[in-house]
Backbone as JSON Lines, residues from 0, in Angstrom:
{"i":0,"aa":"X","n":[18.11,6.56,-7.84],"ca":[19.21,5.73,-7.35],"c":[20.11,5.29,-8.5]}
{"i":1,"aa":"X","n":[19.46,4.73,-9.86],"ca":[20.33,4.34,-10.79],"c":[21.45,5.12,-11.28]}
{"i":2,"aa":"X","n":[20.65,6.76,-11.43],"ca":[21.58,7.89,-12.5],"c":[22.64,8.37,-10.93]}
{"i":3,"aa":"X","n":[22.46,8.08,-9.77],"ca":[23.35,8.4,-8.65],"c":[24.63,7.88,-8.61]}
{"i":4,"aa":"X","n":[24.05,6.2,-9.21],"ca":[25.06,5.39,-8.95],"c":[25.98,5.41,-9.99]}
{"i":5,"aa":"X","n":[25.38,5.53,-11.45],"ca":[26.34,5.68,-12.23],"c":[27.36,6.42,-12.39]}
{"i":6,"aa":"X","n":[27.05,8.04,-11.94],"ca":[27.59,8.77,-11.73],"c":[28.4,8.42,-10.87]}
{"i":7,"aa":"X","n":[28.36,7.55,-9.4],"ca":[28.72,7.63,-8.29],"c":[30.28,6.18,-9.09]}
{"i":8,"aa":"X","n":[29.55,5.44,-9.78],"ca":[30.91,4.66,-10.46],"c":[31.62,4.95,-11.39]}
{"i":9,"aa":"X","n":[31.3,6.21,-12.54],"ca":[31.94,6.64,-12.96],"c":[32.99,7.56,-12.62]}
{"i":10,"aa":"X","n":[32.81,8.24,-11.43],"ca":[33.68,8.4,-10.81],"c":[34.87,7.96,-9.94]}
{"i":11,"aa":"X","n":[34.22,6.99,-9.38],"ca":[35.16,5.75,-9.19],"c":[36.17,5.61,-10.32]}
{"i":12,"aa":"X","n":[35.93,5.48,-11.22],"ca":[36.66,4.82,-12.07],"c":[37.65,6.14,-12.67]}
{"i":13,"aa":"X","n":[37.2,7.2,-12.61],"ca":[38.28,8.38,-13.43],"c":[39.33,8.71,-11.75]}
{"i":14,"aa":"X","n":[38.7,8.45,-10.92],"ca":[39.65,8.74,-9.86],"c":[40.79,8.09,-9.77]}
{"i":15,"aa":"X","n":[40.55,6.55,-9.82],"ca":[41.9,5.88,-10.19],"c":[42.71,5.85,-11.2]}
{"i":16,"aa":"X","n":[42.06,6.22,-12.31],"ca":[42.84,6.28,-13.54],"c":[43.65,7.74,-12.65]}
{"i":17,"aa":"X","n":[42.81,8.5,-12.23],"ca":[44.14,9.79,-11.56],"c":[44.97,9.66,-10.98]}
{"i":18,"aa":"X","n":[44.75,8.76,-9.76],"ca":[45.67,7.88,-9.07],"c":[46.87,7.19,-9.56]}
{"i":19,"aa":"X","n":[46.19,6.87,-10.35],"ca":[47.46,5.97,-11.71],"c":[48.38,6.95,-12.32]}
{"i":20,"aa":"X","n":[48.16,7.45,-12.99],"ca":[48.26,8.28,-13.26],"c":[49.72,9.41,-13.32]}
{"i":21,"aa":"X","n":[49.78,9.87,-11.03],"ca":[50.73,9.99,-11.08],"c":[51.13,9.17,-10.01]}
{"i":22,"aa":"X","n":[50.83,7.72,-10.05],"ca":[51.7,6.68,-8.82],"c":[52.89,6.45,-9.77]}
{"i":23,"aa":"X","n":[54.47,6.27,-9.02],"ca":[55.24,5.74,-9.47],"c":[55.38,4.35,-10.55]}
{"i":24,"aa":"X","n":[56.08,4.79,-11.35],"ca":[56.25,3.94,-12.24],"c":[57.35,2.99,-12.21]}
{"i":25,"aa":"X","n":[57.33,1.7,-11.4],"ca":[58.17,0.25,-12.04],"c":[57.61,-0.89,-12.06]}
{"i":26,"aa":"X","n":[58.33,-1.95,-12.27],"ca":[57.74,-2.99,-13.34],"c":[56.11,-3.29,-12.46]}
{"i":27,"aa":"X","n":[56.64,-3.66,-11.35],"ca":[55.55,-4.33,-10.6],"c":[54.1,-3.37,-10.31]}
{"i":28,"aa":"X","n":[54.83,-1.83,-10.38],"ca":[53.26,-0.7,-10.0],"c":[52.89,-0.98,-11.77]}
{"i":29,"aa":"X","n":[53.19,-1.17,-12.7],"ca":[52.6,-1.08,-13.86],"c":[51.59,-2.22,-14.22]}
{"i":30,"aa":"X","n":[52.23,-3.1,-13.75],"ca":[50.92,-4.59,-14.07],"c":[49.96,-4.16,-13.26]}
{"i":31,"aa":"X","n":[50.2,-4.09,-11.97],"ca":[48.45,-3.69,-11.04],"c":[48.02,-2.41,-11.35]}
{"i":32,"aa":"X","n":[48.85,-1.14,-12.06],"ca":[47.79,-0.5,-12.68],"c":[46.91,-0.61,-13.84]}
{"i":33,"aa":"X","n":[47.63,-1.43,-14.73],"ca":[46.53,-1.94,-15.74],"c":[45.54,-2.63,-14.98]}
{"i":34,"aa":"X","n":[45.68,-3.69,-14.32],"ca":[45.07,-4.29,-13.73],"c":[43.6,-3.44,-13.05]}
{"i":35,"aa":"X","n":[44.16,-2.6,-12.24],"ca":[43.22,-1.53,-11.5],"c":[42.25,-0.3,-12.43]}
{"i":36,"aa":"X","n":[43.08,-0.22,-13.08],"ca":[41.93,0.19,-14.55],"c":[41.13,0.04,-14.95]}
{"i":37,"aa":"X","n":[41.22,-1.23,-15.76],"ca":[40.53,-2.42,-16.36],"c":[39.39,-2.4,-15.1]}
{"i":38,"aa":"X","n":[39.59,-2.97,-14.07],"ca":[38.31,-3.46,-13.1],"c":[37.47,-2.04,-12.88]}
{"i":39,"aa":"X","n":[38.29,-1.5,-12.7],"ca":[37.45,-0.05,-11.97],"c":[36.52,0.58,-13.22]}
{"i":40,"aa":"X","n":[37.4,0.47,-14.23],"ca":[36.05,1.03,-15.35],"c":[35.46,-0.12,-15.31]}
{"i":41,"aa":"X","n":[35.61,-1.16,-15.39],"ca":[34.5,-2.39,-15.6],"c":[33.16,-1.86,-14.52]}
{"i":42,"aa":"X","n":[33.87,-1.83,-13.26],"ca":[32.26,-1.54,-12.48],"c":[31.39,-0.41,-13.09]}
{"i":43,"aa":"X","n":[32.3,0.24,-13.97],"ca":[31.33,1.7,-14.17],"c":[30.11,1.25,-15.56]}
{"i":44,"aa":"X","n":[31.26,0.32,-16.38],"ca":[30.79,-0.27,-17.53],"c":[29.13,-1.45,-17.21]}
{"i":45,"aa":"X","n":[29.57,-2.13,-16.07],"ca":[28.92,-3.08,-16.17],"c":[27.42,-2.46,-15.34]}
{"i":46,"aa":"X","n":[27.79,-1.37,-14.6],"ca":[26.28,-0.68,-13.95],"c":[25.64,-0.09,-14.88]}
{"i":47,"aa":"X","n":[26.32,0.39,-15.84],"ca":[25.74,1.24,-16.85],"c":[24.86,0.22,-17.85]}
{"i":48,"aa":"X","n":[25.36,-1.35,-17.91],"ca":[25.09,-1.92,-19.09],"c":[23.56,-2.6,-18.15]}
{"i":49,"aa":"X","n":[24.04,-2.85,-16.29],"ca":[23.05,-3.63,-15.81],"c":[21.78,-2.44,-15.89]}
{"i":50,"aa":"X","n":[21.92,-1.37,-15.85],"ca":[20.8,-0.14,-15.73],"c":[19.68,-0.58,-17.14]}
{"i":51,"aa":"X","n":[20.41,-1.17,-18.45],"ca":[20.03,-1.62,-19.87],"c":[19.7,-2.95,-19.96]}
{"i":52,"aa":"X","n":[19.26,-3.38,-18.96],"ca":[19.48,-5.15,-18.93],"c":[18.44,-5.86,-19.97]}
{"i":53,"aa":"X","n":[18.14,-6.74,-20.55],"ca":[17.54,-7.35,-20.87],"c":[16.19,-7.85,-20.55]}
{"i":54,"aa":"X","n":[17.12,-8.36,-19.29],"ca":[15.45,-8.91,-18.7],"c":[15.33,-8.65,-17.17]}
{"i":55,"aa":"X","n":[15.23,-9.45,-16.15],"ca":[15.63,-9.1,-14.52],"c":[16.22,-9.8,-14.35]}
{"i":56,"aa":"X","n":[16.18,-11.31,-15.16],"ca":[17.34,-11.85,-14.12],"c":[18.72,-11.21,-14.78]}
{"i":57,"aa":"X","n":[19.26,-10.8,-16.28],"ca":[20.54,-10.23,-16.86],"c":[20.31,-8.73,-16.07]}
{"i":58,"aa":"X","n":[19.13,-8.08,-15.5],"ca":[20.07,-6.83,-14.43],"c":[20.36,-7.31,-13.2]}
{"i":59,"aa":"X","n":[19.79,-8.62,-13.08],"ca":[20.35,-9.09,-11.2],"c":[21.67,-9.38,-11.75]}
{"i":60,"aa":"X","n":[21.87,-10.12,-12.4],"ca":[23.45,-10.73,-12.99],"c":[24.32,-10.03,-13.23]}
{"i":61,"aa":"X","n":[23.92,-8.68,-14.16],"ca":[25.34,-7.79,-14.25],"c":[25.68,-7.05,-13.1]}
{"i":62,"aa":"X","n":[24.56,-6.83,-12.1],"ca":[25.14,-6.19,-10.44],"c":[25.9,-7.15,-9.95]}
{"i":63,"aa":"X","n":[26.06,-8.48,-9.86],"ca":[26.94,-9.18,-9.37],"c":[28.45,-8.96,-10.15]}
{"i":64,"aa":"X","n":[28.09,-8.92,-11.38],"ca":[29.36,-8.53,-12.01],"c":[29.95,-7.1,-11.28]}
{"i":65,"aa":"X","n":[29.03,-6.39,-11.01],"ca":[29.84,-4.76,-11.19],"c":[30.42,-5.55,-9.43]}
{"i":66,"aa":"X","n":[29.59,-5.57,-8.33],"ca":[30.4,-6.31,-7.18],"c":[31.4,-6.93,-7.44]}
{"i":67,"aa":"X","n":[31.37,-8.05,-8.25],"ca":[32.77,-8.04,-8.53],"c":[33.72,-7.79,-8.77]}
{"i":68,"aa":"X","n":[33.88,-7.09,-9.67],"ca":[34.62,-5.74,-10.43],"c":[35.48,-5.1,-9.46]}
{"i":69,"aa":"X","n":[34.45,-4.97,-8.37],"ca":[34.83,-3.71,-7.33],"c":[35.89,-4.19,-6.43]}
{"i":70,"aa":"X","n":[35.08,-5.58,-5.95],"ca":[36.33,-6.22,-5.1],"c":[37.55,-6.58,-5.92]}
{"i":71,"aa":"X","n":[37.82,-6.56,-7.1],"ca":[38.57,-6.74,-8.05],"c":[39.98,-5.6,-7.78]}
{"i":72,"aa":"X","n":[38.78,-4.65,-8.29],"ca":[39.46,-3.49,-7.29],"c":[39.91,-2.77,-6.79]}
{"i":73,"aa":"X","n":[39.1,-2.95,-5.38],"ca":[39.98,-3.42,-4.11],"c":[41.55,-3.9,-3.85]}
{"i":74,"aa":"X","n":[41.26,-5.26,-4.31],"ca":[42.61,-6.15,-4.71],"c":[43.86,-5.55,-5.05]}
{"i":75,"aa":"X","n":[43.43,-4.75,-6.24],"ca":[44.61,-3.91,-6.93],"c":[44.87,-2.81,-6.33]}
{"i":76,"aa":"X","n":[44.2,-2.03,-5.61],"ca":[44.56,-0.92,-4.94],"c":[45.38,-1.44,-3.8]}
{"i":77,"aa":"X","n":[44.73,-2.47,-2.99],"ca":[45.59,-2.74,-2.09],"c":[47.01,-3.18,-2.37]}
{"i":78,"aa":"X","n":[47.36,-4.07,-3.53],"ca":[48.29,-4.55,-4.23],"c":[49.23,-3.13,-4.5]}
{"i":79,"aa":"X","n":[48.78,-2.31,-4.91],"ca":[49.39,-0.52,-5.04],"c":[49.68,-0.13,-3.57]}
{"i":80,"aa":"X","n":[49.18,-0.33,-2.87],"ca":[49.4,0.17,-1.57],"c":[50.74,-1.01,-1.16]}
{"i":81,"aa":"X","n":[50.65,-1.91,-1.0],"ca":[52.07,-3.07,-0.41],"c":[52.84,-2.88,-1.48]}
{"i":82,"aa":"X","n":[52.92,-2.55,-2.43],"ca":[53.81,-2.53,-3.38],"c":[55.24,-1.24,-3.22]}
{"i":83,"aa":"X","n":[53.94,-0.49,-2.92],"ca":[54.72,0.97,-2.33],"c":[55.96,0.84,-1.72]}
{"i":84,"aa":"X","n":[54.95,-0.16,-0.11],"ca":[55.83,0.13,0.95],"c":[56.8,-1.19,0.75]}
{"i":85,"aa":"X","n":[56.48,-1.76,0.1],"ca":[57.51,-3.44,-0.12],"c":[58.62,-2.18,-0.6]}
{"i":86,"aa":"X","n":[58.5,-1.57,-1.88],"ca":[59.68,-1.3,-2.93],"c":[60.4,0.16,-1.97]}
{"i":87,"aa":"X","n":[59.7,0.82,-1.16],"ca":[59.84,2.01,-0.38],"c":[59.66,3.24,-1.3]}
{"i":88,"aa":"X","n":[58.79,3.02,-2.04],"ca":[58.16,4.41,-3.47],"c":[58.25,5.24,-2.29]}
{"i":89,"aa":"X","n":[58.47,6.42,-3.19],"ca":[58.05,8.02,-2.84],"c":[57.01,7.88,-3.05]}
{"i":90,"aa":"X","n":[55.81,7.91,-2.53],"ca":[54.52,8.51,-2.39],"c":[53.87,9.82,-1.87]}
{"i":91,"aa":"X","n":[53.66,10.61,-2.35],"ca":[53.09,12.24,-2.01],"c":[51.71,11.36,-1.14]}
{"i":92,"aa":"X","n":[51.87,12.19,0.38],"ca":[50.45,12.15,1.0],"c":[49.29,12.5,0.4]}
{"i":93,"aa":"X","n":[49.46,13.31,-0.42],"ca":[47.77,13.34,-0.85],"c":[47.38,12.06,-1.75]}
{"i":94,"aa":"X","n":[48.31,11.54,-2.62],"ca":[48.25,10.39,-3.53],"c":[47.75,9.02,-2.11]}
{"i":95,"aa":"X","n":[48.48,9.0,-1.17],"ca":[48.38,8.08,-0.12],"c":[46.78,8.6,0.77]}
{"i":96,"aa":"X","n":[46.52,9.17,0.65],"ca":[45.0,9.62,1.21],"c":[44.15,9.03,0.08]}
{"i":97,"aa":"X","n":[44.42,9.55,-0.6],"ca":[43.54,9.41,-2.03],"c":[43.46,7.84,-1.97]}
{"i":98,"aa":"X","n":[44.59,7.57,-2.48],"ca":[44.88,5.51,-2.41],"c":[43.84,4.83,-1.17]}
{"i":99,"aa":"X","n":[43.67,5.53,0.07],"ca":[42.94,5.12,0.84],"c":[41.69,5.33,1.02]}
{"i":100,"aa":"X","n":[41.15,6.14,0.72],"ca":[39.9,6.86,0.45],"c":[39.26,5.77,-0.94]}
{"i":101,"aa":"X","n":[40.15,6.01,-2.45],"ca":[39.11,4.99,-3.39],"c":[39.61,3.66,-2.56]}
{"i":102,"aa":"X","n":[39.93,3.0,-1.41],"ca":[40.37,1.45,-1.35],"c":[39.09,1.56,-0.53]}
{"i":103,"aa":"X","n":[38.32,2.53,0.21],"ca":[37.26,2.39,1.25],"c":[36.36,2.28,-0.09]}
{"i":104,"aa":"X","n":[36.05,3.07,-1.18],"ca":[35.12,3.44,-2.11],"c":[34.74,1.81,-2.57]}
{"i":105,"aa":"X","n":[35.56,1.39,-2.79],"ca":[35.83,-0.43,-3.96],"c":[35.05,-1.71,-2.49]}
{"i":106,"aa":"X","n":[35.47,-1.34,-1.26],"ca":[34.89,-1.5,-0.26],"c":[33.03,-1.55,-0.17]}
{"i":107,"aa":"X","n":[33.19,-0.57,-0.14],"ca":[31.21,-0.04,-0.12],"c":[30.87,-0.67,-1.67]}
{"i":108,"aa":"X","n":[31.63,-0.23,-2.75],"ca":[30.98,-1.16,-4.01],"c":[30.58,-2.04,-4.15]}
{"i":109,"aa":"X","n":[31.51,-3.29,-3.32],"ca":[31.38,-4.34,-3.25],"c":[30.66,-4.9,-2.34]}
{"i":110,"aa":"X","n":[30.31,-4.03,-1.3],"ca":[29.44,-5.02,0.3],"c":[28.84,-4.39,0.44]}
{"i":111,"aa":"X","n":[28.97,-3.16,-0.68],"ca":[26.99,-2.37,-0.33],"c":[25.51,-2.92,-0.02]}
{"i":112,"aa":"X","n":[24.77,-2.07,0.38],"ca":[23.26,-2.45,0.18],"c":[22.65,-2.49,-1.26]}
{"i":113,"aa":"X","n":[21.84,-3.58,-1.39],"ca":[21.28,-3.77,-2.61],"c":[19.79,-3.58,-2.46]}
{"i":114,"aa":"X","n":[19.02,-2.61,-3.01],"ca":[17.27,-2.36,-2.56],"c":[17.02,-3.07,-3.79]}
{"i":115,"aa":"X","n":[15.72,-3.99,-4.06],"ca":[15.09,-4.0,-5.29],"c":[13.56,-4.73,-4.53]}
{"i":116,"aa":"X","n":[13.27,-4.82,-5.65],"ca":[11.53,-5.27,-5.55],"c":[11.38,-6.83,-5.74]}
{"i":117,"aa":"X","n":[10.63,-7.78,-5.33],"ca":[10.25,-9.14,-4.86],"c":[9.89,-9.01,-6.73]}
{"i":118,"aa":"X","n":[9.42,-7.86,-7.59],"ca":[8.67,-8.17,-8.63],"c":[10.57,-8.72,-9.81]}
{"i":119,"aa":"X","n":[11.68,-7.85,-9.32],"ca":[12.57,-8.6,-9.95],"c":[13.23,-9.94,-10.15]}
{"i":120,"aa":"X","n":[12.82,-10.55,-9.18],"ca":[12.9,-12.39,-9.14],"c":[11.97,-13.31,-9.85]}
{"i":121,"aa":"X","n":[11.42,-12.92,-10.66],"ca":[10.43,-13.62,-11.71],"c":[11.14,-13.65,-13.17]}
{"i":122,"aa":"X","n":[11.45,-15.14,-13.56],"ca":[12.03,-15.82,-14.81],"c":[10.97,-15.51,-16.08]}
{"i":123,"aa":"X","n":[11.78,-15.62,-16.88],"ca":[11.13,-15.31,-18.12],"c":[10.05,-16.31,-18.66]}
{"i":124,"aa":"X","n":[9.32,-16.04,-19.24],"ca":[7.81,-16.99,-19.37],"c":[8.37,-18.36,-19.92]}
{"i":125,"aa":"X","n":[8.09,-19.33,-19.25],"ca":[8.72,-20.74,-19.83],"c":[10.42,-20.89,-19.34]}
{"i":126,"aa":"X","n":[10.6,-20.1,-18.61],"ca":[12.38,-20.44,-18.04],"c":[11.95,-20.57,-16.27]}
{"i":127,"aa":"X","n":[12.51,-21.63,-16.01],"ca":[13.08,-21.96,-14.67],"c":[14.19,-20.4,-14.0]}
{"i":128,"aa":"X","n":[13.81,-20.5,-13.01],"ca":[15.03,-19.02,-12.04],"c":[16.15,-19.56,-11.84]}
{"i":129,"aa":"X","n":[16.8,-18.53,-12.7],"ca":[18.32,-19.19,-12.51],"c":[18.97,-18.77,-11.44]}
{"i":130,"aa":"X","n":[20.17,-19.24,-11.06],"ca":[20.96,-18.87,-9.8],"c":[21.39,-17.66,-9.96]}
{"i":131,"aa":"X","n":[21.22,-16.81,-9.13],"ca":[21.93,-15.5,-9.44],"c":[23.74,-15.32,-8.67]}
{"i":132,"aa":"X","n":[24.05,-16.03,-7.64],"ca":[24.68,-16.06,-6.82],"c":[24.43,-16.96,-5.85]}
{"i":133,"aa":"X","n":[25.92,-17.97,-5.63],"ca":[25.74,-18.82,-4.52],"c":[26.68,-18.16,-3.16]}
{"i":134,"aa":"X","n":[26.73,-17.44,-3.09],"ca":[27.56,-16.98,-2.2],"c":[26.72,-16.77,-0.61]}
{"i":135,"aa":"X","n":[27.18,-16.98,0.76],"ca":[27.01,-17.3,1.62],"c":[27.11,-16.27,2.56]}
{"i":136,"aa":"X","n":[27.04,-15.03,1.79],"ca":[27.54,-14.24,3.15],"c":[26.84,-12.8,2.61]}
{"i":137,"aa":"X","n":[25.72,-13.53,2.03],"ca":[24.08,-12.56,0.92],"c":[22.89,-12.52,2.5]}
{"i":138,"aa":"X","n":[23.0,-11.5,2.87],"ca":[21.48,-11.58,4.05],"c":[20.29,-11.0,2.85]}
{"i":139,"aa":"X","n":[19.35,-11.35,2.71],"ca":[18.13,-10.81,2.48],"c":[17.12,-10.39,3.79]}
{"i":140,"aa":"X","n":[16.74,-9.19,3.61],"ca":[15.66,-8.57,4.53],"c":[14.69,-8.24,3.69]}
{"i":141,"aa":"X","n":[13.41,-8.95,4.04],"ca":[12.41,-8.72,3.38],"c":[11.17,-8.32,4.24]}
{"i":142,"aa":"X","n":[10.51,-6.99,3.94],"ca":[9.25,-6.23,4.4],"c":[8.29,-6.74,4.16]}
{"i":143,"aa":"X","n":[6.61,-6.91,5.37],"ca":[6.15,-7.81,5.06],"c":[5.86,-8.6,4.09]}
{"i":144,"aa":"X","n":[6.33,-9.44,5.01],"ca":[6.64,-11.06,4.31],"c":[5.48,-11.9,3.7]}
{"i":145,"aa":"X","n":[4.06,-11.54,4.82],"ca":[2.99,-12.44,4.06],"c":[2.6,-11.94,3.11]}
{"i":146,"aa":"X","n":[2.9,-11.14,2.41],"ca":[2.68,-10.68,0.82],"c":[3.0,-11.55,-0.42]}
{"i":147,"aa":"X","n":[4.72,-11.66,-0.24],"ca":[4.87,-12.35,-1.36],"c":[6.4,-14.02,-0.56]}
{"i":148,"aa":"X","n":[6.26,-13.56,0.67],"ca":[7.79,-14.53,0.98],"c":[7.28,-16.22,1.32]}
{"i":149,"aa":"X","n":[5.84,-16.37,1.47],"ca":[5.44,-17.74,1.49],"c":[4.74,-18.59,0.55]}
{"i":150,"aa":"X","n":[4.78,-19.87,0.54],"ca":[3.87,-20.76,-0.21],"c":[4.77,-21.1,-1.73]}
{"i":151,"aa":"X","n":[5.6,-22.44,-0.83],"ca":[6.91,-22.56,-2.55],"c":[6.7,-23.78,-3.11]}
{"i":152,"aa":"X","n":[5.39,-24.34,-3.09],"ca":[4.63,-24.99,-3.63],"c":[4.49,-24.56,-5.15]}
{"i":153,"aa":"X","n":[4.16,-25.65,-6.66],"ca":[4.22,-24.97,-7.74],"c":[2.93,-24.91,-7.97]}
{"i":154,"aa":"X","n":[2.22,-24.15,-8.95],"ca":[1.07,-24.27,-9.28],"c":[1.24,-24.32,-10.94]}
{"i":155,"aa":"X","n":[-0.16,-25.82,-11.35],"ca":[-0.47,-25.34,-12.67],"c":[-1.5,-24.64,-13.23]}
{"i":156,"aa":"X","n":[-1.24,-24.27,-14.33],"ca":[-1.76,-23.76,-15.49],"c":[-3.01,-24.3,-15.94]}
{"i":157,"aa":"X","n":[-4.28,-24.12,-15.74],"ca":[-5.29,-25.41,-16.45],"c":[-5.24,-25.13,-17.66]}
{"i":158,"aa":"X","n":[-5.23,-24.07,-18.23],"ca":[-5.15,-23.6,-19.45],"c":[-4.27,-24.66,-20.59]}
{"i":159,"aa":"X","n":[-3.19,-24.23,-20.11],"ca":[-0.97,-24.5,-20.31],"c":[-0.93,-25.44,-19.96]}
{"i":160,"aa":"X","n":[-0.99,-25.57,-18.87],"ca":[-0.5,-27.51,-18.22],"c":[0.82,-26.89,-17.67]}
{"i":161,"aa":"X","n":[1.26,-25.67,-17.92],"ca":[2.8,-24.65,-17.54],"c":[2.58,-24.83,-16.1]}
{"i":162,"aa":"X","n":[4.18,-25.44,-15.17],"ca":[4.08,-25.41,-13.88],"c":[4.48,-23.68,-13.52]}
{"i":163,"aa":"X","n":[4.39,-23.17,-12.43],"ca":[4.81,-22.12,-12.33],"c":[5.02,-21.93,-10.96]}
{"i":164,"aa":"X","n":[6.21,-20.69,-10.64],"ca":[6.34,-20.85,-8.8],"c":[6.11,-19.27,-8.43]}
{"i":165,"aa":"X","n":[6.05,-19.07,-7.2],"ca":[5.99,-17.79,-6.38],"c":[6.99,-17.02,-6.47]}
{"i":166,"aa":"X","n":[7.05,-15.87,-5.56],"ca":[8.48,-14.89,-5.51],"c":[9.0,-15.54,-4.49]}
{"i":167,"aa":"X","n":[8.52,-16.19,-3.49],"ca":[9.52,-16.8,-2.65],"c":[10.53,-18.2,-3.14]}
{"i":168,"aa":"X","n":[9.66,-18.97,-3.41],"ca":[10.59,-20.33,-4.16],"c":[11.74,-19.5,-5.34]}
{"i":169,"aa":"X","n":[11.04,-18.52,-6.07],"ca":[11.96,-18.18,-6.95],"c":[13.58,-17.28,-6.43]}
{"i":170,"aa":"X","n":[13.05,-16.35,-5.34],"ca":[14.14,-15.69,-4.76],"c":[15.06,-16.62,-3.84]}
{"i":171,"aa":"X","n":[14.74,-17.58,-3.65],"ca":[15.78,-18.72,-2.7],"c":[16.22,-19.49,-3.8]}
{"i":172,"aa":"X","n":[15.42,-19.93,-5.12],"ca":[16.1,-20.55,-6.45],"c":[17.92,-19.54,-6.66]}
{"i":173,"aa":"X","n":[17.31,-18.41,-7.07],"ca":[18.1,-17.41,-7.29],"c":[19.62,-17.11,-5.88]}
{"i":174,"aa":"X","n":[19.0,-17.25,-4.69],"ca":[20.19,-17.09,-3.83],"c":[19.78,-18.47,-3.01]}
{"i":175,"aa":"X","n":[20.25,-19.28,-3.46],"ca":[20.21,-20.5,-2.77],"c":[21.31,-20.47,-0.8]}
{"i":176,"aa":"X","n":[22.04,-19.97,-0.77],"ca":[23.28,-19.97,-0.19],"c":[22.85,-18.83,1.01]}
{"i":177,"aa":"X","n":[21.52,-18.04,0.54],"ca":[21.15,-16.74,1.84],"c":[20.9,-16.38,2.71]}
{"i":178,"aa":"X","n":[20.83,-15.7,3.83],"ca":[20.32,-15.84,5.0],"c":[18.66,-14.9,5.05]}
{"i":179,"aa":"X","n":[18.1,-15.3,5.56],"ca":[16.74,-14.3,5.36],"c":[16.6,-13.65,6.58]}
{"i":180,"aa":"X","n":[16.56,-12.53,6.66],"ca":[15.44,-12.29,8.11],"c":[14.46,-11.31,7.29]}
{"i":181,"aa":"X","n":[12.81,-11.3,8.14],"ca":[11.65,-10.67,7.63],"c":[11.21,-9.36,9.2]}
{"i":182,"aa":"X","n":[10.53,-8.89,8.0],"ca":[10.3,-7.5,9.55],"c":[8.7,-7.62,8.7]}
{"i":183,"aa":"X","n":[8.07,-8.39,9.95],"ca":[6.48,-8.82,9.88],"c":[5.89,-8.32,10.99]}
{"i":184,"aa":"X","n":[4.66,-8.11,10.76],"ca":[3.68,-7.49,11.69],"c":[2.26,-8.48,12.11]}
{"i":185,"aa":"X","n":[2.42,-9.2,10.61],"ca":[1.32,-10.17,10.28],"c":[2.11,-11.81,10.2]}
{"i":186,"aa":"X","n":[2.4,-12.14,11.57],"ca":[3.15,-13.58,11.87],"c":[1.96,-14.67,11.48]}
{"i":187,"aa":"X","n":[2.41,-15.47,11.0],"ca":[1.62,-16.54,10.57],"c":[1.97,-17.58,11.35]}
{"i":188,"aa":"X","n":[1.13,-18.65,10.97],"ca":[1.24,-20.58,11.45],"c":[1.11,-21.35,10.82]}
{"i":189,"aa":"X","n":[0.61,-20.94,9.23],"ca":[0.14,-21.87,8.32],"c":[1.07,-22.89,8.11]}
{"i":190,"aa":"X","n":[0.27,-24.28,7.72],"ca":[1.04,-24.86,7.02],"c":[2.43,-24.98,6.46]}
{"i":191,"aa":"X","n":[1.87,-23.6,5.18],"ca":[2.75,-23.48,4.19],"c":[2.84,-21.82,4.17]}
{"i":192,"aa":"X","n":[2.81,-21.69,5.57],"ca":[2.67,-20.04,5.88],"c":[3.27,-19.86,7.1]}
{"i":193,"aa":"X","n":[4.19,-20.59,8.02],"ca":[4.82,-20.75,8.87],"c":[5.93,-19.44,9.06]}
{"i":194,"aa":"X","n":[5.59,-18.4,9.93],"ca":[6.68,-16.92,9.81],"c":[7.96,-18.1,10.66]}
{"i":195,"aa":"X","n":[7.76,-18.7,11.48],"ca":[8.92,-19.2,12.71],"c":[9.27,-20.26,11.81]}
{"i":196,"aa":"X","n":[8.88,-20.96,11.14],"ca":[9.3,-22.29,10.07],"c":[10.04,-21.85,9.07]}
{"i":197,"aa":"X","n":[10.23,-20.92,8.17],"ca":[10.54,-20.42,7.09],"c":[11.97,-19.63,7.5]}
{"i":198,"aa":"X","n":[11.49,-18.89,8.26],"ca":[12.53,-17.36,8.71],"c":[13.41,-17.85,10.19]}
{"i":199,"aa":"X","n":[13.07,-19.02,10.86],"ca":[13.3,-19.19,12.17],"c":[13.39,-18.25,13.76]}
{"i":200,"aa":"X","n":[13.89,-18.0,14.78],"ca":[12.99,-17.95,15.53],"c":[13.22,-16.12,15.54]}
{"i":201,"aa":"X","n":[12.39,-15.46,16.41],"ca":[12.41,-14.05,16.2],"c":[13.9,-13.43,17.31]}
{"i":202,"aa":"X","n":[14.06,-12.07,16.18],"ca":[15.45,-11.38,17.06],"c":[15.01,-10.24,17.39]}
């Protein structure tokens, strides 16, 4: 999936520079093509750098960047597209296909599916989980759930005296703002194991 995607944004990004390329040139198509440049290699830059990350939470962090990037854009392509028809450019149809085709591409970049593992939401030894994103419009779907999605209770260390938390407390630390739904087989009642308390009621 990683070497797909890179590929799959590096391309992104030489397509518009083509686009650019040969779109008409006046004052106003020239600022949003720099503009559209700049972002579009950024997503290619910043997947490539999140693929190298540091730790998990700096590769959860630079995917939010490259999402960003994308809707970034977006922005500018669309900005190329009203600009057109505001000024009445000559535009060649294939350039106008094309323009619409990468504006769907910056689209899927940005509101794609994100797969990763419950094991990437774990902070670095002695760091609290930082926020990865507060944004409100993040669903998480998580496969059974009584594995790792309950019990956000902390536990210590007898050793350390070190408090420490689960993948669940930590992945709601991280997307505070998310919606969850779980695809469980093994429904619980516990306590602190509640499938209908946690996830609310079934769809």
């Amino acid at each position: 999936m990683s070497e797909e995607l890179k590929k799959r944004t590096k391309k992104f990004a030489l397509d518009v520079i083509g686009l650019c390329a040969g779109f008409p040139q006046v004052l106003e198509t020239r600022h949003a093509i720099g503009q559209v440049i700049r972002s579009s290699s950024s997503v290619a830059a910043n997947y490539r750098s999140a693929c190298r990350g540091k730790s998990k939470a700096d590769f959860i962090s630079k995917l939010g960047t490259v999402e960003e990037e994308a809707d970034e854009s977006g922005f500018w392509l669309e900005m190329l597209r009203d600009i057109a028809q505001l000024r009445r450019l000559k535009i060649e149809a294939q350039a106008s296909q094309e323009l619409t085709r990468l504006l769907d591409e910056a689209n899927q970049l940005s509101d794609g599916v994100v797969f990763t593992t419950i094991h990437k939401f774990m902070p670095e030894k002695g760091e609290a989980m930082p926020e990865l994103s507060a944004r409100q419009n993040i669903v998480v779907i998580a496969d059974e759930a009584h594995r790792s999605q309950y019990g956000f209770g902390g536990k210590v260390n007898e050793k350390t005296g070190e408090m420490s938390y689960g993948f669940a407390s930590n992945l709601r630390d991280a997307l505070p703002n998310a919606s969850f739904i779980v695809n469980e087989t093994a429904t619980t009642e516990k306590t602190d194991a509640n499938t209908r308390a946690v996830f609310g009621d079934y769809i």
